[in-house]
N, C-alpha and C positions, 0 to 999 in steps of 0.2 A: 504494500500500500504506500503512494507516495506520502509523502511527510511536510501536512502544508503547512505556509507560513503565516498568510492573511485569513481571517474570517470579516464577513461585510455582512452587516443589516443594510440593507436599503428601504427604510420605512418611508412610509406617507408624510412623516414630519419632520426624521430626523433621520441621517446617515451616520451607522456607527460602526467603527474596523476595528478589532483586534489583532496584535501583532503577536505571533508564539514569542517569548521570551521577553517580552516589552511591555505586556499586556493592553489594556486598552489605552489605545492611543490617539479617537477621533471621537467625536459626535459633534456633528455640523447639521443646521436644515438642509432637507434633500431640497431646495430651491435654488433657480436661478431666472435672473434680471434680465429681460432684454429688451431693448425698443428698436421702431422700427427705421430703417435707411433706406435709400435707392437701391441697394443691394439686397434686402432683404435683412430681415431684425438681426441686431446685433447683440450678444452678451456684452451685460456691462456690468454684473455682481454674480459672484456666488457663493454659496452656504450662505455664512455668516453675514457677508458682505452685502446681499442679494434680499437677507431679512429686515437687516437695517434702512434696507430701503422702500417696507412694505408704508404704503400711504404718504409720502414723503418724495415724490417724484410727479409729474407731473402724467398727466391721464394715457399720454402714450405707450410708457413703461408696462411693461407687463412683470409682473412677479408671479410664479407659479410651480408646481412640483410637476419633476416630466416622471413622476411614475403615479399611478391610481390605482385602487383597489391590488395591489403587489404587481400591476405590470404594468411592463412600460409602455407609457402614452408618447412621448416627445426621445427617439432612439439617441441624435444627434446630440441633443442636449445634457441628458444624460450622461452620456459618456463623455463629452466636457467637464462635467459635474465631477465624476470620475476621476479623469486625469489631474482634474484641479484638489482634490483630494489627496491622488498618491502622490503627485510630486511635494507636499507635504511628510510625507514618508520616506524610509531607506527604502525607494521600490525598484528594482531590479527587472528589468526588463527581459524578458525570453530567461529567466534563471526560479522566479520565485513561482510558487504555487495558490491556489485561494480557493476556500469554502465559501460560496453564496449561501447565505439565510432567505429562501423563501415561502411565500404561503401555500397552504396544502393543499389548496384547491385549484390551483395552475394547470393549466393547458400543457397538452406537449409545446404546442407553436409559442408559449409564451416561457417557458423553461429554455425552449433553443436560443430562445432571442436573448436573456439572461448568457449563457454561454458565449452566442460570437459575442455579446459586446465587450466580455470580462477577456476574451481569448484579441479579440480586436486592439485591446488597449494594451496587451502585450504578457498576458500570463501564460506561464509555460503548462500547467495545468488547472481546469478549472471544477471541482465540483458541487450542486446543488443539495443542501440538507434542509428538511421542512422546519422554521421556525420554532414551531411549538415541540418538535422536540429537542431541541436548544433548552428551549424555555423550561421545560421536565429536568433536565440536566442540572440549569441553571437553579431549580428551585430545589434543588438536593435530592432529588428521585430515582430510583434504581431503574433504568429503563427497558434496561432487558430480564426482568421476574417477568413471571409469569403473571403478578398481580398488576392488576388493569390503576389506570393512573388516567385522568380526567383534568385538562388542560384548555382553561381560556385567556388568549393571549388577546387583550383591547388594546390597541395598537393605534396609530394614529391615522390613518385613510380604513384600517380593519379590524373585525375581530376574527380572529380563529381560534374554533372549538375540536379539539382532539380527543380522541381514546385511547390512549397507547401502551401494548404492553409487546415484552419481546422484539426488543429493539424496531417495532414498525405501527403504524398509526392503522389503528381497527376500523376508524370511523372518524371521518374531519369532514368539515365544513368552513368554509369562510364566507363571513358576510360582511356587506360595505356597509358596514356601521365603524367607524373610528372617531378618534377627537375632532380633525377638522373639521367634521361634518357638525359637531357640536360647537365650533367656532361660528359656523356659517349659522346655525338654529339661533344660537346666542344675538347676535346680530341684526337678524331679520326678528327677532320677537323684541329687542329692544327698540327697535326701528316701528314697530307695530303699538307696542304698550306706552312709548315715552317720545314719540316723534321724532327719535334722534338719531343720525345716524353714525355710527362707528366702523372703525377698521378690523379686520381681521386680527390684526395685532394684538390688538385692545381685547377683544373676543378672547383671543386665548390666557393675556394676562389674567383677564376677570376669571375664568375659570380653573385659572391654575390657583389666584389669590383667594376668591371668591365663591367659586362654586362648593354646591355642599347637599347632600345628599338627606343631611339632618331638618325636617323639619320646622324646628324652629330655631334655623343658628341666625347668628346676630353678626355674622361677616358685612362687610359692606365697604364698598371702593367709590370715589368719585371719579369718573372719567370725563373723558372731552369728547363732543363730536360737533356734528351741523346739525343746527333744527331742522327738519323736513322743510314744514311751511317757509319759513324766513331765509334758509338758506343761511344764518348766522351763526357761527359758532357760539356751544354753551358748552356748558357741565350739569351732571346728572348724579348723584348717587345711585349706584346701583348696587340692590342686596343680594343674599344669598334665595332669597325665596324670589327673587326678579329669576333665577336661574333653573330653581328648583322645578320650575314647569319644562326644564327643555333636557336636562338630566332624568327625570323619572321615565321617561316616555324611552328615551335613550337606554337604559338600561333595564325596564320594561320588556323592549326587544331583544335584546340577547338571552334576559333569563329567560321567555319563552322559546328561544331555539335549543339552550340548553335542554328546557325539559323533555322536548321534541326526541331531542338525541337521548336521551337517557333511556324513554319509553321506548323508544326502538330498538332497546339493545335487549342478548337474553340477560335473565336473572343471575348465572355467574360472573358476569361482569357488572351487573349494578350494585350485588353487593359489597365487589371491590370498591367501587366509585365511593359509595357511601363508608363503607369502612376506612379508607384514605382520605376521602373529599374530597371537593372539585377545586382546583388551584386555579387561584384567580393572578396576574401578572398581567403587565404592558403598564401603559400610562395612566391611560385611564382608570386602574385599578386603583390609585394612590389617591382618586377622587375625595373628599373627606367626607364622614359618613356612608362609606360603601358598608363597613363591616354592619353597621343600624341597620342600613336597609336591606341589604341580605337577608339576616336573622328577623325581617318581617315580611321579604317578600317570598323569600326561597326555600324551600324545602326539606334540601340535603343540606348535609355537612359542607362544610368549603372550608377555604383557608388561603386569604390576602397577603402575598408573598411581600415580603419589605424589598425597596430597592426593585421593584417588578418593571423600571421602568427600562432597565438594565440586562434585567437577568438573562434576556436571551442571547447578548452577546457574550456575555461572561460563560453564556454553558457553552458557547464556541468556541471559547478560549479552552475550556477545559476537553473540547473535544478533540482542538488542536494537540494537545498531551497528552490522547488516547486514540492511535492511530490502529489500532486493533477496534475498539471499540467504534470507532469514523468508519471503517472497516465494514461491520458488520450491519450500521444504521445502512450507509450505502447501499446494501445487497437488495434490503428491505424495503426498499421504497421506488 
């Protein structure tokens, strides 16, 4: 088995690499900046660079992720994305190797497209491993027992829901439910309830600061936008229960796919489920008030991994140190 060196999240919000022996060494937004010339639009920010310029440029600019729901939307840009990333790294051209983190529910055509672009930018080999088993790794799980292990990884363009035992996924699903889509809710219902209109930017601050799953929390931020009507800039406080209508409905939707999936499976695998419980990771898991509302919307056992925002790169790290074990997930998928 060859012995790699990179592992890559390419999420919805956020690109994150591991390096074997270095360990984690990147998380950047998967965005990038371009506006348009007589030649056709030009980059002129990316990652970091490229966030900093959300709302803050003039209407021409486009700021945007060239991948959605884990495939990619914009090839070219991307791999810009890409490049602009490794030459931040010792990256080694035609010598180093790299594991892709993607979602379990890809296409072959959209798995190839993953390859040439990883093999295009210059790795000597490249192979794909499903995210959520990273993320089972990541959250301390024995992945090859026999005992069945129940995995939702909320993610930021997605969620994926996994069943995995013996080194291979029994039953996944992905669905385009992730954070951004809860930046964009946030927005258009503050835009509805308070006439005011905000950036995307602001949208994810609020919910990173703001948002809360608890009923009656007392969080609350003042932000800036445009009045609808007037066209004039104000400020608004915005609470935790300004959000709480666009979070319930949100995670509303995953626990009913979850239970979807649990009820479709036999009895000796939902006893595992419930005898381990369903591990919840990604970003959106870190929500505040998830573990409240769980414990009154949900049925089974669970358990809200710390650090979930993380952990799937981190089990790639560790998977890079287990090339018997890469080995054997490989075979299985």
């Amino acid at each position: 088995m060859v012995k790699y060196k990179y592992a890559i999240e390419i999420g919805g919000s956020y690109t994150k690499i591991y390096v074997k022996d270095n360990g984690f060494a990147l998380c950047e937004p998967t965005l990038v900046a371009a506006e348009p010339t007589p030649q056709g639009y030009q980059i002129i920010g990316l990652g970091q660079e490229a966030k900093a310029m959300m709302g803050k440029t003039n209407d021409s600019v486009e700021v945007f992720s060239p991948v959605s729901n884990g495939q990619i939307k914009n090839y070219e840009y991307l791999k810009a994305l890409l490049v602009y990333f490794f030459d931040k790294l010792d990256f080694k051209k035609k010598r180093d190797s790299i594991m892709v983190l993607v979602n379990c529910g890809l296409s072959q055509n959209d798995k190839d497209q993953f390859l040439t672009l990883l093999y295009e930018i210059g790795f000597k080999e490249v192979i794909l491993i499903p995210t959520v088993i990273c993320s089972c790794i990541g959250a301390g799980k024995n992945i090859s027992s026999t005992k069945t292990n129940m995995i939702v990884n909320i993610g930021g363009a997605n969620t994926d829901i996994a069943v995995i035992n013996m080194n291979s996924i029994l039953k996944g699903a992905t669905l385009g439910l992730g954070g951004r889509a809860v930046d964009v809710a946030i927005a258009n219902t503050i835009a509805y309830n308070h006439g005011l209109v905000i950036g995307l930017g602001t949208s994810e601050k609020l919910k990173r600061e703001v948002g809360s799953l608890y009923p009656n929390d007392t969080l609350n931020m003042e932000v800036n936008g445009v009045d609808i009507e007037s066209k004039i800039p104000r400020s608004y406080i915005i609470s935790s229960n300004d959000l709480l209508v666009v979070l319930e409905p949100f995670f509303d939707e995953i626990i009913r796919s979850i239970d979807v999936t649990i009820t479709s499976l036999p009895p000796e695998i939902t006893t595992d489920i419930i005898n381990n419980g369903v591990i919840f990771v990604g970003g959106m898991s870190q929500i505040a008030g998830l573990e409240h509302y769980l414990k009154t919307h949900f049925r089974y056992p669970f358990k809200i991994v710390e650090d979930g925002e993380n952990v799937s790169i981190l089990g790639a790290g560790k998977l890079l140190d287990d090339p018997d074990l890469l080995k054997k997930i490989y075979e299985n998928t």
